[in-house]
KOLKOLTOR-819575 format. One record per residue (C-alpha): residue number from 1; residue in one letter; x, y, z. Coordinates in steps of 0.05 Angstrom, whole numbers, plus 5000, padded with zeros to 4 digits. Example, Ala and Ser with C-alpha at 12.3 -4.5 7.8 and 13.67 -1.06 7.14 Angstrom:
BEGIN
[node 1,"a",[5246,4910,5156]]
[node 2,"s",[5273,4979,5143]]
***
This chain:
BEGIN
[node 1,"x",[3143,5706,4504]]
[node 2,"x",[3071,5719,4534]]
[node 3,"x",[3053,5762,4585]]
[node 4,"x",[3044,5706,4640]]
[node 5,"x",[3107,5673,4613]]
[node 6,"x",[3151,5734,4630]]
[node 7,"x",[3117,5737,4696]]
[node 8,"x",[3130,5666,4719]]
[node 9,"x",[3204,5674,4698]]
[node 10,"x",[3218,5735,4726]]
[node 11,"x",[3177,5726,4790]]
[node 12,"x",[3146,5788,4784]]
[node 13,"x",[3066,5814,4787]]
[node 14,"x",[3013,5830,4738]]
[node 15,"x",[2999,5891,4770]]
[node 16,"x",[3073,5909,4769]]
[node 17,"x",[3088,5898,4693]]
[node 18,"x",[3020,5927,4679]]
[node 19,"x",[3044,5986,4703]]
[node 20,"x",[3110,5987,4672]]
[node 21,"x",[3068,5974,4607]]
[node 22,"x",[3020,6035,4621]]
[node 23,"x",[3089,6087,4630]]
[node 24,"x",[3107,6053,4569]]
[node 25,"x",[3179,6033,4606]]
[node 26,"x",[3174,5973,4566]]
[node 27,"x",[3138,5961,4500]]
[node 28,"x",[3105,5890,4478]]
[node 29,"x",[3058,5885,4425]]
[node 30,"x",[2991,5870,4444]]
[node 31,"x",[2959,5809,4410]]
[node 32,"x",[2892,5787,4417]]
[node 33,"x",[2880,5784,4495]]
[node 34,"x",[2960,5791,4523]]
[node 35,"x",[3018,5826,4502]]
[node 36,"x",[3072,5786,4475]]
[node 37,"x",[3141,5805,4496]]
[node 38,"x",[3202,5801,4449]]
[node 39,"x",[3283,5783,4475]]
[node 40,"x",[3298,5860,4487]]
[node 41,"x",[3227,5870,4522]]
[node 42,"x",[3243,5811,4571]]
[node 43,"x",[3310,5836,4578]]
[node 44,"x",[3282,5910,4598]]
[node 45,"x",[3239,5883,4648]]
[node 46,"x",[3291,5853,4679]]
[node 47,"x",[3328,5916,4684]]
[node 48,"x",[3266,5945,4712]]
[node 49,"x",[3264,5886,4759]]
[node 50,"x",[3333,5892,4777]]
[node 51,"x",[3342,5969,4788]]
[node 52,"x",[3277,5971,4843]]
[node 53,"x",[3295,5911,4882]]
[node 54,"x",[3366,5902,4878]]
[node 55,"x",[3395,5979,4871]]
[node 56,"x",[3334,6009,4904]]
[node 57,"x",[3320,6059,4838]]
[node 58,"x",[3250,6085,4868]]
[node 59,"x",[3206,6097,4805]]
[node 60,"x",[3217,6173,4791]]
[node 61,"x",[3293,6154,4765]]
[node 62,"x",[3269,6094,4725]]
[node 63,"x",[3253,6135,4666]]
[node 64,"x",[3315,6174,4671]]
[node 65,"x",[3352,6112,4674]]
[node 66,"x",[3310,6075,4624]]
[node 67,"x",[3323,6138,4579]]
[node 68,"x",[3400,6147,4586]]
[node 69,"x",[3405,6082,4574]]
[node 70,"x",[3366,6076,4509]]
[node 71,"x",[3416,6132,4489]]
[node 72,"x",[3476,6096,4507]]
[node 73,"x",[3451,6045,4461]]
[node 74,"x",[3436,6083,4403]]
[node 75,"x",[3499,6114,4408]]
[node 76,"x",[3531,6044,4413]]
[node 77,"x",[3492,6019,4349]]
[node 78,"x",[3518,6091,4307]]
[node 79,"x",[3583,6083,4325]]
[node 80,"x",[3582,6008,4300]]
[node 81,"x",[3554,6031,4243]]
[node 82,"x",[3597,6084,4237]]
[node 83,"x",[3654,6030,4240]]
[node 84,"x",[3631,5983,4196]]
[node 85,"x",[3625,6048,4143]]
[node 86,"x",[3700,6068,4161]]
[node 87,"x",[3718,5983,4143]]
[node 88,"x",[3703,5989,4067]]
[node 89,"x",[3736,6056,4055]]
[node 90,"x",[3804,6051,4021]]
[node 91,"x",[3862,6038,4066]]
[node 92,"x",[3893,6104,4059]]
[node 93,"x",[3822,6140,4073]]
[node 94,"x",[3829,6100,4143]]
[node 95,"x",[3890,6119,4150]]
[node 96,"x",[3878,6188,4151]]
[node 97,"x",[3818,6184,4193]]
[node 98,"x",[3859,6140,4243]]
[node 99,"x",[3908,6202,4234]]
[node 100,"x",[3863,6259,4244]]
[node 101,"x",[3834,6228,4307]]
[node 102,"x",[3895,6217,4335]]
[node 103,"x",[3915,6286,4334]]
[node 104,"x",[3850,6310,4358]]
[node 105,"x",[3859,6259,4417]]
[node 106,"x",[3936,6296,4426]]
[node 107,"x",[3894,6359,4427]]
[node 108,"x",[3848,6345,4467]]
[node 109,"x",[3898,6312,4523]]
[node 110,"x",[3935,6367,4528]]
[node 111,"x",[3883,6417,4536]]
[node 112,"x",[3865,6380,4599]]
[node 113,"x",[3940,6377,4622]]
[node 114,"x",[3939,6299,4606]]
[node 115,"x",[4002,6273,4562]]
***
C-alpha cells in the first residue's frame, strides 16, 4: 500500500505519518518518490493512530509502547518456535519436558504461597 493509500484509509495526515516515519515508529520502504507500506506497517500505524486519539498515549510513551510491544512479539514468535521444535521430539522427550515444567510450575506456586 502507498503512502497516500494508507492515508486515505486511515484518515490520517501527511505531516502526521511523516513524522512517525522520521522517529522511525513505523518502517516502509521507500520507492521511487513514496514509501510503500506493507500489512504489518499499515497495521502499526494504526496502533499509532489508535493509542493518540483513542487512549490519549501523548508521544513520549509511544516508543515505549511501540518497543514493549515489538518485544511481546518476538517473544510470541520464539516461543512458537520453540513449540513447534518441542512437536518433532520423541514422545517421551515431551514427556519429560511437559514433566519438568510442571514441577517447576509446583515450585514456583508454592514459593509464592499459591497451591
Amino acid at each position: 500500500m502507498e503512502f497516500e493509500e494508507v492515508l486515505a484509509e486511515l484518515d490520517i495526515g501527511a505531516s502526521e505519518l511523516h513524522s512517525w516515519i522520521e522517529q522511525n515508529w513505523v518502517l516502509p520502504v521507500r520507492e521511487q518518490e513514496t514509501f510503500v507500506f506493507d500489512d504489518a506497517d499499515v497495521a502499526r500505524v494504526r496502533l499509532i493512530a489508535e493509542l493518540r486519539s483513542d487512549m490519549g498515549v501523548n508521544d513520549d510513551a509511544i516508543p515505549v509502547v511501540l518497543r514493549l510491544l515489538d518485544q511481546i512479539y518476538s517473544l510470541r514468535r520464539a516461543l512458537s518456535d520453540l513449540n513447534d521444535a518441542i512437536a518433532v521430539l520423541p514422545e517421551d522427550v515431551q514427556e519429560q519436558l511437559r514433566d519438568s515444567l510442571a514441577d517447576r510450575s509446583d515450585d514456583t506456586d508454592s514459593h509464592h504461597g499459591q497451591s
